[in-house]
C-alpha positions in Angstrom: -21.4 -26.7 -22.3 -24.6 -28.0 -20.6 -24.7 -26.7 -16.9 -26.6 -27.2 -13.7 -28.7 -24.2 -12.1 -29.0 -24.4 -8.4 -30.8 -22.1 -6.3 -28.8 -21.3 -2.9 -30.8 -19.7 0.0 -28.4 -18.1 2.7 -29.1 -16.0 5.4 -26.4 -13.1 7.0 -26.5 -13.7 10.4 -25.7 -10.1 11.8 -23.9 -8.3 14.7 -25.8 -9.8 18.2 -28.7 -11.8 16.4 -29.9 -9.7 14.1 -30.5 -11.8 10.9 -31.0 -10.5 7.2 -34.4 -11.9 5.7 -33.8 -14.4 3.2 -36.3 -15.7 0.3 -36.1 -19.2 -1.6 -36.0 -19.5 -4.9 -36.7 -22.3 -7.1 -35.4 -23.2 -10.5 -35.3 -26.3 -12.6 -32.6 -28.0 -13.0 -30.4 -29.1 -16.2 -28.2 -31.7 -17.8 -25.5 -32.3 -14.9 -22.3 -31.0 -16.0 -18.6 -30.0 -14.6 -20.2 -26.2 -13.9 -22.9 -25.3 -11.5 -24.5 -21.5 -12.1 -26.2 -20.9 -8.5 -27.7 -18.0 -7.0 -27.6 -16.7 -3.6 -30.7 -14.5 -2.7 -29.9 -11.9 0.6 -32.1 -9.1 1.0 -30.1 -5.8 0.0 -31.5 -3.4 2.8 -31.4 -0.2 1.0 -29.3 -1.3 -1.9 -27.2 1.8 -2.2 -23.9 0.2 -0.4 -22.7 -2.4 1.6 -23.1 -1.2 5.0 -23.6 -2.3 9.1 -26.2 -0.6 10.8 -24.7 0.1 14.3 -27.8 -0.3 16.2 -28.5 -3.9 15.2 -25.9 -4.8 13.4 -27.6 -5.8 10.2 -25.6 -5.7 7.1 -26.7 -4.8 4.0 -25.1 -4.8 0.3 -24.7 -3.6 -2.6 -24.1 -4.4 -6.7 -20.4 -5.4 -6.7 -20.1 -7.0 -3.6 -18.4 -10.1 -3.9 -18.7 -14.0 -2.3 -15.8 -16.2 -2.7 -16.7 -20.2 -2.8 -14.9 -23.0 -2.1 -15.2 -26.5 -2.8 -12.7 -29.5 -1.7 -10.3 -28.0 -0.5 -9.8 -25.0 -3.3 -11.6 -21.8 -4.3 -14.6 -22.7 -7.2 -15.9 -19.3 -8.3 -17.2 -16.2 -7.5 -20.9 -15.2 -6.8 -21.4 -11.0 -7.9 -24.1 -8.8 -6.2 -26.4 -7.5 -9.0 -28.7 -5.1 -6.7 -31.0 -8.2 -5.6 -29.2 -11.3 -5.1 -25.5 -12.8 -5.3 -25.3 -15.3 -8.7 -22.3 -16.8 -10.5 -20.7 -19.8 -11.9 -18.5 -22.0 -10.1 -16.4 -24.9 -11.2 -16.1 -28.6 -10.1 -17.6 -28.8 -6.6 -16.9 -31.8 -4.9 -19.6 -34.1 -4.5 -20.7 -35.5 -0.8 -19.3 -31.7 1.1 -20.8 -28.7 1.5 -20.0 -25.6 -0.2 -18.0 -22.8 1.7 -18.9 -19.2 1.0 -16.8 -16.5 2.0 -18.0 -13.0 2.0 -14.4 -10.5 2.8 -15.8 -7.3 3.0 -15.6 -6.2 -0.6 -11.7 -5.8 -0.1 -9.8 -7.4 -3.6 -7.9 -10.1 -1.9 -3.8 -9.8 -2.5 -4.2 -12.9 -4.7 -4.8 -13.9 -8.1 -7.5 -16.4 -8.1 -7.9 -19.6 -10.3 -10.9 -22.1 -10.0 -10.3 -25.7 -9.1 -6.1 -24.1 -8.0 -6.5 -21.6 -5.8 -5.8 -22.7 -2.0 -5.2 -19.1 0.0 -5.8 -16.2 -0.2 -6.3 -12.7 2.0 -7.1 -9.5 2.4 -6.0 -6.4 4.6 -9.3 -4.3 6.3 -6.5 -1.2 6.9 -8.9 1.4 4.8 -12.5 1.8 7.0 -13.0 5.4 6.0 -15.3 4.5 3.4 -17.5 1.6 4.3 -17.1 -1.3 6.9 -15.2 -4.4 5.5 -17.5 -7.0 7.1 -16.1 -10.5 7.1 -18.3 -13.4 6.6 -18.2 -17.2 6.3 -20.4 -20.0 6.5 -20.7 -23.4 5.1 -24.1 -24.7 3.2 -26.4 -27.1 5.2 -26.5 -29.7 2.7 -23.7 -30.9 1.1 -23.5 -31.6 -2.6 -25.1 -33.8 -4.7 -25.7 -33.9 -8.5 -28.9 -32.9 -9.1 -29.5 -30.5 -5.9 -31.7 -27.6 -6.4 -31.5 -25.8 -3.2 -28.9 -25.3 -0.6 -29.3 -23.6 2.9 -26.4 -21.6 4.8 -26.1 -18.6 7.6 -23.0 -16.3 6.9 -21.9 -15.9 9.7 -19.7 -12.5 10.9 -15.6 -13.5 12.1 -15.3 -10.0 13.2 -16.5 -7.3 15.7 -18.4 -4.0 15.5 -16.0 -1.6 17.8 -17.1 1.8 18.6 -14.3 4.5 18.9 -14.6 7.8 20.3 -12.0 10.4 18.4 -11.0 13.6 19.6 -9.0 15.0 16.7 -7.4 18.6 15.5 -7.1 17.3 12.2 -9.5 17.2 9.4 -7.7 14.4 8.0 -8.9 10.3 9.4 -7.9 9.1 12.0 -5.3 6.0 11.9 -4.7 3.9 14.9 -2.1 0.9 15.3 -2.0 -2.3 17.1 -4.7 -4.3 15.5 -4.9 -7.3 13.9 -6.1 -5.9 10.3 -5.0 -8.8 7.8 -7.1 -12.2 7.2 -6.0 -15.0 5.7 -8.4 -17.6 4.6 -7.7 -21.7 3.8 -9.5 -22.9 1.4 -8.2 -26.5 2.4 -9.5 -26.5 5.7 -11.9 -23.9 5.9 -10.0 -21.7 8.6 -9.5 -17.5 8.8 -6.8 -16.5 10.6 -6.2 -13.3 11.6 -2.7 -11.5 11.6 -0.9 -8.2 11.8 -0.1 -6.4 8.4 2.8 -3.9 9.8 1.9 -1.9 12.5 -1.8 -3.2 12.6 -3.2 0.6 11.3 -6.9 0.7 11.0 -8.2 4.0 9.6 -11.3 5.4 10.6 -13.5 8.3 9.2 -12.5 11.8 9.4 -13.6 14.3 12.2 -14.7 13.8 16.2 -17.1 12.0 17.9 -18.3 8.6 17.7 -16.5 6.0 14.8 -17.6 3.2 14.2 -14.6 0.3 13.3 -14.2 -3.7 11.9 -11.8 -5.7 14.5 -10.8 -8.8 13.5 -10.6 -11.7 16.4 -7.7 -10.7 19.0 -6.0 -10.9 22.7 -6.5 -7.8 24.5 -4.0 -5.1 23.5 -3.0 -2.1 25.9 -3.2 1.6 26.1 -0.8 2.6 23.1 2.1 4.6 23.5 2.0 8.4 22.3 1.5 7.3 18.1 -0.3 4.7 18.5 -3.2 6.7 17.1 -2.7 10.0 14.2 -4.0 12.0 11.7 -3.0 10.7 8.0 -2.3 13.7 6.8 0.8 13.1 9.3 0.4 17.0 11.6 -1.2 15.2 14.5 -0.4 12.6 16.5 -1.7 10.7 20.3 -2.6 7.7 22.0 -5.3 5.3 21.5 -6.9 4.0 24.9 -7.1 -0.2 25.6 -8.8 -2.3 23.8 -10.3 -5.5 25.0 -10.5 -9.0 23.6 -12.0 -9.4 20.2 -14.3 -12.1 19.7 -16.0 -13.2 16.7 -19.2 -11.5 16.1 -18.5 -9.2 19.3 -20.6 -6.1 19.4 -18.5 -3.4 21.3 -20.3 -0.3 22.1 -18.8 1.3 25.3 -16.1 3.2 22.8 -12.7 3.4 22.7 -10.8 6.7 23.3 -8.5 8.0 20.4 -7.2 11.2 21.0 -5.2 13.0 18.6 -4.3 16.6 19.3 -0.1 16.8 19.4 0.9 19.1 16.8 4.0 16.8 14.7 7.4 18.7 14.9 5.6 22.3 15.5 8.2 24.5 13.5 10.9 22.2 13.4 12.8 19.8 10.8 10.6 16.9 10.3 12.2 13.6 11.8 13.9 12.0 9.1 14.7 14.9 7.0 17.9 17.2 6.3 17.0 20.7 6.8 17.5 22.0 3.8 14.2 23.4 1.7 13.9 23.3 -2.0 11.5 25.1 -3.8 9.7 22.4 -6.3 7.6 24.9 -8.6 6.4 28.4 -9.9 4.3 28.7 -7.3 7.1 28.5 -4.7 5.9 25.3 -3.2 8.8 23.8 -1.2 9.8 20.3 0.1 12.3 18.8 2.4 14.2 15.6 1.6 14.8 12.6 3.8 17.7 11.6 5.3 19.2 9.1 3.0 17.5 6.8 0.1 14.9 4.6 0.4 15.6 0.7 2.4 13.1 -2.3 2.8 13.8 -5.3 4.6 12.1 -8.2 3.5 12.6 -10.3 6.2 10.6 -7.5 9.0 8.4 -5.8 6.1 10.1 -2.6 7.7 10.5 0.4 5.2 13.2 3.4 6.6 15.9 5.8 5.4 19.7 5.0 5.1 21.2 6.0 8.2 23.9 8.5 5.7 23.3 10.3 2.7 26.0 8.9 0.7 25.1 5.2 2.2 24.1 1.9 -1.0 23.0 -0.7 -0.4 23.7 -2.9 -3.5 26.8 -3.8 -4.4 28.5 -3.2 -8.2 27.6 -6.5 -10.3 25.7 -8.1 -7.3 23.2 -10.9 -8.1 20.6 -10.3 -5.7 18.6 -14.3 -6.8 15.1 -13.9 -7.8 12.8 -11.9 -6.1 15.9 -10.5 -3.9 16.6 -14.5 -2.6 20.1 -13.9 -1.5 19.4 -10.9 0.7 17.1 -9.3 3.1 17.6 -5.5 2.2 16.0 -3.6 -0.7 17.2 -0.3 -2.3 16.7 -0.6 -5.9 13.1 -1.3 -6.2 11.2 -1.1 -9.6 8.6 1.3 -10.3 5.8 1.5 -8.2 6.6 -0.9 -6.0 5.3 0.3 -2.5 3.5 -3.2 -1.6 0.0 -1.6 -2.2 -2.2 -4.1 -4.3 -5.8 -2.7 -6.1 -6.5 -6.1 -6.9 -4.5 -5.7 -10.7 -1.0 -5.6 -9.9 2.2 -7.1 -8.0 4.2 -3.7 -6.2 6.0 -6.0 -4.2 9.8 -4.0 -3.3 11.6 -7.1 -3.8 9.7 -7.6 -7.2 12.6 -8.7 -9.5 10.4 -10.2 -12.4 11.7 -8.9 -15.9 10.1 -11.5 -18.3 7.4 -8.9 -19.2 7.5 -6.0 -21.4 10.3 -3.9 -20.2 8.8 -1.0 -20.8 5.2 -1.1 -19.5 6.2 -3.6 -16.8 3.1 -5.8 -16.5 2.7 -5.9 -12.8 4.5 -2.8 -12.1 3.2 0.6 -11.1 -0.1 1.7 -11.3 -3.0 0.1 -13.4 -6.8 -0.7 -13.3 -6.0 -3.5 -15.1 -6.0 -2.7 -18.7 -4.4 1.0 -19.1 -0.8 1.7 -17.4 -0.9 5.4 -18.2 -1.0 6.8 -14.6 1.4 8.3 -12.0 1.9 7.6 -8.4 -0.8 10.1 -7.7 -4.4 11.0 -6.6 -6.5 7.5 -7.1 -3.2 5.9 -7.6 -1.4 7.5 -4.9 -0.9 4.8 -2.5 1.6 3.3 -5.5 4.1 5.8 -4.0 6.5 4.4 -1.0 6.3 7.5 0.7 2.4 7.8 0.9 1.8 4.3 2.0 4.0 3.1 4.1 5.2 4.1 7.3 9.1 5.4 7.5 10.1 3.6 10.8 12.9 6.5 10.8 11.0 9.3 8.9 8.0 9.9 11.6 6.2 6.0 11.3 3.2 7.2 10.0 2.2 6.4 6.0 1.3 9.7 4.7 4.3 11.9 5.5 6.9 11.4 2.7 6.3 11.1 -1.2 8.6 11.2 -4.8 8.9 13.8 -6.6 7.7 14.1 -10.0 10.0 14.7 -13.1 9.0 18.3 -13.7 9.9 19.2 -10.1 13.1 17.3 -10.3 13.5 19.4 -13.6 12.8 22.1 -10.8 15.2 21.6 -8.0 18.2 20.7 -10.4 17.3 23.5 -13.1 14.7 26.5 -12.2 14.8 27.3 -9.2 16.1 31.1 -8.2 18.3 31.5 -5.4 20.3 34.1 -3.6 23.8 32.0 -4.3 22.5 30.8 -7.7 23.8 27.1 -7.4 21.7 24.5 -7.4 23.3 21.0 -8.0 27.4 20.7 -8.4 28.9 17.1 -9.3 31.0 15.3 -6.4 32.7 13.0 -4.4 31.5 12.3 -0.8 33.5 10.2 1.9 34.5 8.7 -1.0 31.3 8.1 -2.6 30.2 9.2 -6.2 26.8 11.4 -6.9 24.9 14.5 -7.2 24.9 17.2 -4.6 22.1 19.5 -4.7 22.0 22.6 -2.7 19.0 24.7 -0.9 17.3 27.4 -1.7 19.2 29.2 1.3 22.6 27.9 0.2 25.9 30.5 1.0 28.4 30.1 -1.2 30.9 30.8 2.0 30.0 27.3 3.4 32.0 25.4 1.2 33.5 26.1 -2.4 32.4 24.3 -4.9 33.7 23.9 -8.5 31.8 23.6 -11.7 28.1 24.3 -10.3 25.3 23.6 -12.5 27.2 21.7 -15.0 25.6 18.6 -16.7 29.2 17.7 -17.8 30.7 17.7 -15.0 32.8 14.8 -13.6 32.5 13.6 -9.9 36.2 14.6 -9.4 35.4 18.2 -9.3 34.8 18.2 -5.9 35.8 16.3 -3.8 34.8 16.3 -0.1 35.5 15.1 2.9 33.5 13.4 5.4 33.8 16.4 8.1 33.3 19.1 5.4 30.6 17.6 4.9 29.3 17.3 7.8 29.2 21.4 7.3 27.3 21.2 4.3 24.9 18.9 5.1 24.2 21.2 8.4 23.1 23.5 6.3 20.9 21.5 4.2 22.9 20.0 1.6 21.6 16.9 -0.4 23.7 14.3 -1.8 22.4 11.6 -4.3 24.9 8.6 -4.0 25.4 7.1 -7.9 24.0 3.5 -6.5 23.7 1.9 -10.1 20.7 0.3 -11.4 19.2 -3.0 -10.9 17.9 -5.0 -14.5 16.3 -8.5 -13.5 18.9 -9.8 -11.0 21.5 -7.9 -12.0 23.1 -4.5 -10.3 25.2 -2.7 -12.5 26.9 0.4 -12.2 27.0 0.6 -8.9 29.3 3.9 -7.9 29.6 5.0 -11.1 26.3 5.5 -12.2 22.5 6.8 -11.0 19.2 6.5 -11.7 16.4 8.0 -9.9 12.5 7.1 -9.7 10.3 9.9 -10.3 6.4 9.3 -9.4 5.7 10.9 -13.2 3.9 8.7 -16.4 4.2 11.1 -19.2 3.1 10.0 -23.0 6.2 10.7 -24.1 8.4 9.4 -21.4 6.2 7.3 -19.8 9.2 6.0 -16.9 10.6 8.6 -16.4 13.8 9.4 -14.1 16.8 11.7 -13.5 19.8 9.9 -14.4 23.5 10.6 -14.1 26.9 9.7 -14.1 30.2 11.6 -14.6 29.9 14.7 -16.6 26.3 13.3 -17.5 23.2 14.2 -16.3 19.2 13.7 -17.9 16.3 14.8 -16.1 13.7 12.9 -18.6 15.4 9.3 -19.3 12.9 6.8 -20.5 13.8 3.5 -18.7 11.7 0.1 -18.1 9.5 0.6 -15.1 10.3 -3.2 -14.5 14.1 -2.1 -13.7 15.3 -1.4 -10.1 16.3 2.0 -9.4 16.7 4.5 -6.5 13.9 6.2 -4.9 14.3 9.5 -2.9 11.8 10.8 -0.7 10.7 14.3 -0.4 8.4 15.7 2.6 6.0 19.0 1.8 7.1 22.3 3.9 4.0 23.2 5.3 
């Protein structure tokens, strides 16, 4: 295909007035053509990273960074950082308007993008601990013709430099809440509108002193209540102070107080958990668990525990509709589903989509895009519920709760030594069908139970009443209700059967999940990752 070479000079118009320098560069052009390859030339500053100097603003960048363009009404291409310049190839630009360029602080929008389609898209700026998400936009001077060889722009910043100054006991970052910390851009009109993702958390470096923060456009916002501002490693919490009116390309440097110095729950039961503790390994690691299984409501985008232990949500049979259309609250989610997005994959908790492979679950659970080998852990970590998102009922900070993985199921249900001996019995609570696992601490004199660590036992073996089990769970007994599984639509089994989400990939197993039923029960069950299953959240002992 014959295509068209432009050469685009832009210039970043910084924090204040500081401005990038700019060069222009001229090359011939060719045959006209449905594709135009352009190059935008920004000096790079030091070329090591995009960056904001907080004396002056300027913004600097590095290879990678990415500028989104748009074109009548839709996005057109992409233009790539390669050390010295931004250059790519965009598709169909609508002769007689300008181009639109939209730097979004090297944060992979939510979306999948498709030249000449593409109308939306957005971003969330939540993560600041690494670099500064700057966000950019600016149209070209000159609108386009065939032909054109040059086009002219200043980027210009639709956010705010904020300084914060952190007092902290932790050693973990900082998080604070209340900001606007999602963007949404219209490719149709050109317009960026600013929102708030969940609780509006931005999270800022690690360690005390001064922090420097992106604030997207916003109305003043008051002195936050006590967690409105804690450490993400969920041991602190404390208040963040007031924080003006945001304007675009605002330079804020008086600082912002963020104190964070309340010890979490000193010695006691975290909020949200039973009291029970459960050794999960050799090494005598323990964990609590929460309160009940895991909820979402689609409607509020709140995550939080069932009030009860033996509480469902799904019903036996139950079409839920597509993508959860006939009701609001989530319990059987499929695997990985925790809403975080790297840019490859879908982990939405309503995600209902079966039509893939079953068994890898394109768009489900952690991926870089081509391998689907990994676990809800380290780089892939924020695929787990419990580790990024905030339990509105289990403390309402991300961090705090995570799954377990399959060998430390194995763990809890098979290894663990304990002065009683029992670790899991079969049962019936308030009339509800599961698994009933006991703590490490567990007296036999609490309650009698029958048949205890039987895989073949039935649920009938023990049957138990709501206030007898009110005693047990006192002392820190866990019950896992049987809530059925979900495949596509579909709930089946419902009180009769269970199944489990473990944060494991294994080569052998690679979906793996403790399953069971009456007088049945498999630690290592190899299940599509695309199904919808129960998720149980564990917090360490620490």
């Amino acid at each position: 295909m014959n295509m068209k070479k432009i050469s685009i000079i832009v210039m970043a118009l910084a924090f204040l007035a500081a401005l990038t320098q700019c060069k222009k560069e001229q090359v011939a052009p060719a045959n006209d053509s449905e594709a135009v390859t352009i190059t935008l030339d920004i000096k790079s500053g030091n070329g090591t990273r995009m960056d904001v100097n907080t004396a002056t603003g300027e913004v600097t960048y590095e290879s990678g960074d990415k500028i989104y363009v748009a074109s009548g009404g839709k996005y057109v291409g992409t233009l790539t950082h390669n050390g010295t310049r931004f250059s790519g190839t965009i598709s169909d630009p609508t002769v007689g308007e300008p181009l639109h360029f939209y730097f979004l602080g090297n944060v992979t929008p939510a979306e999948t993008f498709t030249a000449g389609t593409t109308t939306t898209c957005s971003v969330v700026i939540s993560d600041q601990t690494e670099h500064l998400p700057v966000i950019e936009y600016a149209p070209s001077n000159e609108t386009y013709t065939a032909g054109a060889t040059t086009f002219t722009a200043h980027l210009l910043n639709k956010c705010a430099l904020v300084k914060f100054n952190v007092t902290t006991s932790s050693e973990a970052a900082t998080c604070i809440t209340g900001m606007k910390n999602k963007v949404t851009v219209d490719f149709s009109n050109n317009i960026l509108t600013p929102s708030q993702e969940g609780t509006g958390i931005i999270t800022l470096p690690s360690g005390n002193g001064e922090k420097w923060a992106i604030l997207l456009p916003q109305s003043a916002v008051e002195a936050g209540d006590a967690g409105s501002a804690y450490s993400t490693d969920g041991v602190y919490t404390g208040t963040r102070a007031a924080v003006p009116a945001i304007l675009d390309n605002g330079y804020l440097t008086t600082g912002i107080d963020v104190t964070v110095t309340t010890e979490v729950n000193p010695g006691e039961v975290p909020t949200g958990a039973i009291c029970g503790k459960f050794t999960i390994n050799s090494n005598g690691d323990q964990v609590y668990f929460s309160q009940g299984n895991l909820q979402y409501n689609k409607a509020t985008g709140v995550w939080s525990f069932m009030e009860h232990q033996y509480d469902m949500v799904e019903t036996d049979w139950q079409d839920v509709g597509t993508n959860y259309a006939n009701q609001n609250i989530v319990s059987l989610f499929g695997w990985g589903t925790s809403g975080w997005n790297n840019g490859n994959m879908y982990y939405q908790p309503y995600n209902t989509e079966s039509s893939w492979d079953s068994e890898i679950g394109y768009g489900y659970g952690p991926t870089d895009g081509t391998n689907y080998s990994y676990s809800l852990t380290g780089d892939y970590a924020n695929a787990d519920w419990g580790v990024y998102n905030a339990i509105s009922n289990g403390g309402s900070t991300p961090n705090l709760w995570r799954t377990l993985s399959t060998p430390e199921w194995y763990y809890v249900f098979n290894s663990r030594t304990t002065p009683s001996g029992i670790h899991f019995a079969m049962g019936i609570v308030n009339g509800v069908n599961g698994a009933i696992l006991l703590p490490d601490d567990w007296s036999s004199t609490v309650h009698t139970l029958n048949y205890t660590n039987r895989a073949d036992a039935p649920f009938s073996t023990n049957e138990i009443t709501l206030a007898d089990w009110g005693t047990m769970e006192t002392n820190g007994a866990v019950f896992l209700p049987a809530a059925g599984g979900r495949i596509g639509n579909h709930v089946n089994f419902a009180s009769s059967k269970s199944y489990y989400w473990s944060a494991s990939y294994d080569v052998n197993f690679p979906y793996e999940e403790p399953r069971f039923y009456s007088s049945y029960l498999n630690l290592i069950s190899d299940y599509g990752r695309v199904d919808g299953r129960s998720v149980r959240l564990v917090k360490n002992v620490e």
